[in-house]
KERO-245592 format. One line per 5 residues: number of its first residue (from 1); their letters; for each residue z, x, y of N, C-alpha, C. Coordinates in nm, 3 decimals, always signed. Example, Ala and Ser with C-alpha at 12.3 -4.5 7.8 and 13.67 -1.06 7.14 Angstrom:
BEGIN
1 = AS = +0.780 +1.319 -0.569 +0.780 +1.230 -0.450 +0.780 +1.320 -0.330 | +0.708 +1.285 -0.225 +0.714 +1.367 -0.106 +0.787 +1.290 +0.003
This chain:
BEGIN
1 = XXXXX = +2.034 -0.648 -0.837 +1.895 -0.626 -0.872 +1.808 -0.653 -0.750 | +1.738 -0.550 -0.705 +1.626 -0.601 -0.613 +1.508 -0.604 -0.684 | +1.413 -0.691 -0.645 +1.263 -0.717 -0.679 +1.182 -0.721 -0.554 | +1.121 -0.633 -0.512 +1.045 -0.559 -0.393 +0.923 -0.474 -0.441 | +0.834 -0.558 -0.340 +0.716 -0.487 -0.331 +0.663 -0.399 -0.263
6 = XXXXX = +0.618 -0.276 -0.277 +0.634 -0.110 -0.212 +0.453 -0.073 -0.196 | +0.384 +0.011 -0.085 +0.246 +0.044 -0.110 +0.292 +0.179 -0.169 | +0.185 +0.195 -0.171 +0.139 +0.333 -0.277 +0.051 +0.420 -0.205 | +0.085 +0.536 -0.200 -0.014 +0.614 -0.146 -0.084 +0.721 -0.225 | -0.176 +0.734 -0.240 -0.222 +0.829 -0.339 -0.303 +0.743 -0.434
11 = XXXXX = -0.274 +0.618 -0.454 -0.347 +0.555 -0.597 -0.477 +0.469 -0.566 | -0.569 +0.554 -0.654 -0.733 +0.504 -0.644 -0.823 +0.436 -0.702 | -0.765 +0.466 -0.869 -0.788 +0.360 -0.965 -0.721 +0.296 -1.042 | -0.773 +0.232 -1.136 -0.658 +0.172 -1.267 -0.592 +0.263 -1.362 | -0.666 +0.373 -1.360 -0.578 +0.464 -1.441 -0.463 +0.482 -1.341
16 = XXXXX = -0.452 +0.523 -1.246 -0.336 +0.574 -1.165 -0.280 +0.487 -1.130 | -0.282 +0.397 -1.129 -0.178 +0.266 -1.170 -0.140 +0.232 -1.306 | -0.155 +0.274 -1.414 -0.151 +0.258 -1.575 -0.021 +0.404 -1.534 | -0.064 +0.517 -1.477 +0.021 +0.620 -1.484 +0.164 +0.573 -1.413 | +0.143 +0.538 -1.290 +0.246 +0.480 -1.182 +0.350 +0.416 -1.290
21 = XXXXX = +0.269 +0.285 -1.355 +0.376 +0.188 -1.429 +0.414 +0.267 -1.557 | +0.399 +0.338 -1.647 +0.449 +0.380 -1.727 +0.582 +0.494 -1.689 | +0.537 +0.573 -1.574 +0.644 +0.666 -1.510 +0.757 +0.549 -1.480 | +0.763 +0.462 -1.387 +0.847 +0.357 -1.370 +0.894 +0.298 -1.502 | +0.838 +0.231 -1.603 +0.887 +0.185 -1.715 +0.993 +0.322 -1.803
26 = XXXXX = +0.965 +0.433 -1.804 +1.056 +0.504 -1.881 +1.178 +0.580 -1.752 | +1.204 +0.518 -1.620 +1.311 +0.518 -1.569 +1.423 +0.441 -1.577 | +1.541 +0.509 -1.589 +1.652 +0.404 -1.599 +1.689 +0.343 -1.474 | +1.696 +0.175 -1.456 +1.753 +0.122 -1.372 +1.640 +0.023 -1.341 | +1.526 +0.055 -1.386 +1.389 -0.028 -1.380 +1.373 -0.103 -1.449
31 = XXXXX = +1.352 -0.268 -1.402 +1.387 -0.355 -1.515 +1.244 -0.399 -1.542 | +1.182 -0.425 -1.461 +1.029 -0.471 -1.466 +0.953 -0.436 -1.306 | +0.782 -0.392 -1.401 +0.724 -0.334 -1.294 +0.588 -0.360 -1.299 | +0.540 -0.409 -1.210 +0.386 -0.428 -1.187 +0.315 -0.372 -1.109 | +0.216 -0.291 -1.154 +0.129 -0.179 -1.020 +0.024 -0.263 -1.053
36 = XXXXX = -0.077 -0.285 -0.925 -0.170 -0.306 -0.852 -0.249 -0.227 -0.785 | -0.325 -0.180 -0.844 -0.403 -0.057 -0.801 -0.535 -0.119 -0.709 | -0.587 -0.246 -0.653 -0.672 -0.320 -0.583 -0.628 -0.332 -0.436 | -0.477 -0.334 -0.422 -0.430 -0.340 -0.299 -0.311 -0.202 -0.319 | -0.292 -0.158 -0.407 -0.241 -0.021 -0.361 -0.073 -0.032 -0.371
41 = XXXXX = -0.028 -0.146 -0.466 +0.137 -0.177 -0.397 +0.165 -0.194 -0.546 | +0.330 -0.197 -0.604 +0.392 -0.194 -0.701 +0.486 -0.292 -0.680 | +0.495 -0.408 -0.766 +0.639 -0.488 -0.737 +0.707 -0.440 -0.865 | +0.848 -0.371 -0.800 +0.899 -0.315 -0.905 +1.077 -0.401 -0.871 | +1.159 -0.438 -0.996 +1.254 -0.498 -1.006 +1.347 -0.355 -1.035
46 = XXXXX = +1.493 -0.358 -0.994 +1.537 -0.257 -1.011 +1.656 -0.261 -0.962 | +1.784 -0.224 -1.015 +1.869 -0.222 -1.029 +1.936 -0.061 -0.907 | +2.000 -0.155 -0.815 +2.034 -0.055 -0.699 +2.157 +0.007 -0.761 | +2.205 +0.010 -0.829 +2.345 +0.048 -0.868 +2.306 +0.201 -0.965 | +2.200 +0.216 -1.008 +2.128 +0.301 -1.118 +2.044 +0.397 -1.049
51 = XXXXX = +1.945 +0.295 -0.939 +1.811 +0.449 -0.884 +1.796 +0.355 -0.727 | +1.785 +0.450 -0.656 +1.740 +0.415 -0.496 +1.573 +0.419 -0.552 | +1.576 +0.353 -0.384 +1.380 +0.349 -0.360 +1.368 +0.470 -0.304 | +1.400 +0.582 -0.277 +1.458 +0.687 -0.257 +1.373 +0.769 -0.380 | +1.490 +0.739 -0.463 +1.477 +0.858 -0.615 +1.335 +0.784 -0.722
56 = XXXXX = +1.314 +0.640 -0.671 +1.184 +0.594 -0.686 +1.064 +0.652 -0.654 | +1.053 +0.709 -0.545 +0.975 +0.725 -0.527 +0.952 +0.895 -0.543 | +1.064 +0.977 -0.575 +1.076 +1.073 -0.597 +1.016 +1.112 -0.733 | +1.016 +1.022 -0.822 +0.959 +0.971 -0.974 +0.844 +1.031 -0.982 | +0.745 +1.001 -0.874 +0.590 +1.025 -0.870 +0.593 +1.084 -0.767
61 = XXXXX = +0.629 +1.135 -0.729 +0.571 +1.240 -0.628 +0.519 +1.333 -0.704 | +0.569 +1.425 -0.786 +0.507 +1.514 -0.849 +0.352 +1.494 -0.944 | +0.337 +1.354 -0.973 +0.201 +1.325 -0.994 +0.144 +1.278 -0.866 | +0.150 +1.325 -0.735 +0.054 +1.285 -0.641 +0.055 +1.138 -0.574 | +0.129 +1.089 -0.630 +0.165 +0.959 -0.504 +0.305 +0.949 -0.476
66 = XXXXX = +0.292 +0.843 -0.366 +0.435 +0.843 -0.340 +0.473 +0.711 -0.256 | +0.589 +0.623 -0.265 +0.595 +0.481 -0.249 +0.620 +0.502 -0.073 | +0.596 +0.399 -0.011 +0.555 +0.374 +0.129 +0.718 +0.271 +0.177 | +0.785 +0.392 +0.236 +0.931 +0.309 +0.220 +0.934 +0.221 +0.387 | +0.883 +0.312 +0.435 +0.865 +0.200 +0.590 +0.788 +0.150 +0.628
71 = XXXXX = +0.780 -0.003 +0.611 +0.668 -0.046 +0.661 +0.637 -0.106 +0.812 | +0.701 -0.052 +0.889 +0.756 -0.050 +1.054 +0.632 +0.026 +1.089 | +0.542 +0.135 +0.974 +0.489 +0.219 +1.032 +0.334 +0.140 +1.019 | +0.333 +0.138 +0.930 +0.203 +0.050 +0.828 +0.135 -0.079 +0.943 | +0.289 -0.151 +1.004 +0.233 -0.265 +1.081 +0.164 -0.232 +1.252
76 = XXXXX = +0.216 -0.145 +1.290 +0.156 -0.089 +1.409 +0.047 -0.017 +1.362 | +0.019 +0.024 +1.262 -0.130 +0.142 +1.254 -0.221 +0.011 +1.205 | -0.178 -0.108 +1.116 -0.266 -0.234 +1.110 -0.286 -0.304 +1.210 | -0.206 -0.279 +1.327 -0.223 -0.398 +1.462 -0.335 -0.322 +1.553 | -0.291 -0.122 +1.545 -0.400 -0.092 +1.611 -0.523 -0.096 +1.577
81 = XXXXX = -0.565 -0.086 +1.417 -0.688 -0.096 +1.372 -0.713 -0.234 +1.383 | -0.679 -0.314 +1.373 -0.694 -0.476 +1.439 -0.741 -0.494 +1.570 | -0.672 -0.411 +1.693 -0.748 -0.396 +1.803 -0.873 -0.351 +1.876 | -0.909 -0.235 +1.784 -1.028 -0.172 +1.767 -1.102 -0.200 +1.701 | -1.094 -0.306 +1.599 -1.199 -0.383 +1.557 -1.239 -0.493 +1.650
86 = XXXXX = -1.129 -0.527 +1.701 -1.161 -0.684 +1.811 -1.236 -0.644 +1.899 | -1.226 -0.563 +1.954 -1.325 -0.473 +2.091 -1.437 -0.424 +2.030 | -1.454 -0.347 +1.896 -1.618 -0.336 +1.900 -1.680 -0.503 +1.861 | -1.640 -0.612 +1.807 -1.706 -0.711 +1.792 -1.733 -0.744 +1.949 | -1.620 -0.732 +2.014 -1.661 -0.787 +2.161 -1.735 -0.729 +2.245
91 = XXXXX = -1.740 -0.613 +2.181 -1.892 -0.517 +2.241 -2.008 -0.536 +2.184 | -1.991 -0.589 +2.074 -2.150 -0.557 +2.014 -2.196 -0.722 +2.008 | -2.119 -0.855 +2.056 -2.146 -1.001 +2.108 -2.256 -0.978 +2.156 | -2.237 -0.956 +2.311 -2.337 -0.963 +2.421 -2.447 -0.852 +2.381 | -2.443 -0.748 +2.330 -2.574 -0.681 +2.346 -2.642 -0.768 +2.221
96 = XXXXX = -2.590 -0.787 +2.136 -2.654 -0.838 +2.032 -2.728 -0.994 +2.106 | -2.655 -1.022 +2.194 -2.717 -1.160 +2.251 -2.806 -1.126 +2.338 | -2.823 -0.982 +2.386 -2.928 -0.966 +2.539 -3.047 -0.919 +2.474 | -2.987 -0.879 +2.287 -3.150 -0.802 +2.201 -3.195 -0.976 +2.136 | -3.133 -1.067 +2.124 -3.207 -1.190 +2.058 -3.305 -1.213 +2.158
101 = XXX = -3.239 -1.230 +2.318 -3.316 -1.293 +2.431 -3.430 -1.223 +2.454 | -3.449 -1.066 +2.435 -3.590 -0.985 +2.452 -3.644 -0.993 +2.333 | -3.618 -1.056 +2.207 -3.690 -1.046 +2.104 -3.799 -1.235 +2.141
């Protein structure tokens, strides 16, 4: 049995997380499943011997989402948007400090 938590792509509200977990609940091999539609991720328990994260995620594809199997990718596109946030704060420090001093 694995119990792993997966993002979601495609899901925007609580309904589409109400849809997510019911598609998952009437699969075989799915023992228990919780979607989170606030952060976008599903911890779903599941029996590797029955369905891959694979054929999981194959489940919903045809309703428009689809589970986020690498997250190798997720952590470099969060480190770069992490970087580019650090640099405009460090740009907008000093001017914001050179508009207090002329005010």
């Amino acid at each position: 049995m694995i119990d792993k938590t997966y993002k979601i792509k495609g899901m925007h509200c609580a309904s589409c997380a109400g849809i997510i977990e019911k598609t998952f609940k009437k699969t075989e091999g799915v023992l228990l499943v919780s979607v989170n539609y606030g952060n976008e991720s599903a911890k779903i328990s599941f029996d590797e011997t029955k369905i891959s994260k694979e054929e999981l995620s194959k489940q919903i594809e045809p309703l428009g989402y689809s589970l986020v199997l690498n997250n190798v990718v997720n952590e470099k596109k969060e480190n770069s948007e992490l970087k580019d946030t650090k640099t405009k704060i460090m740009t907008a420090i000093p001017i914001a400090a050179i508009s207090i001093l002329f005010m």
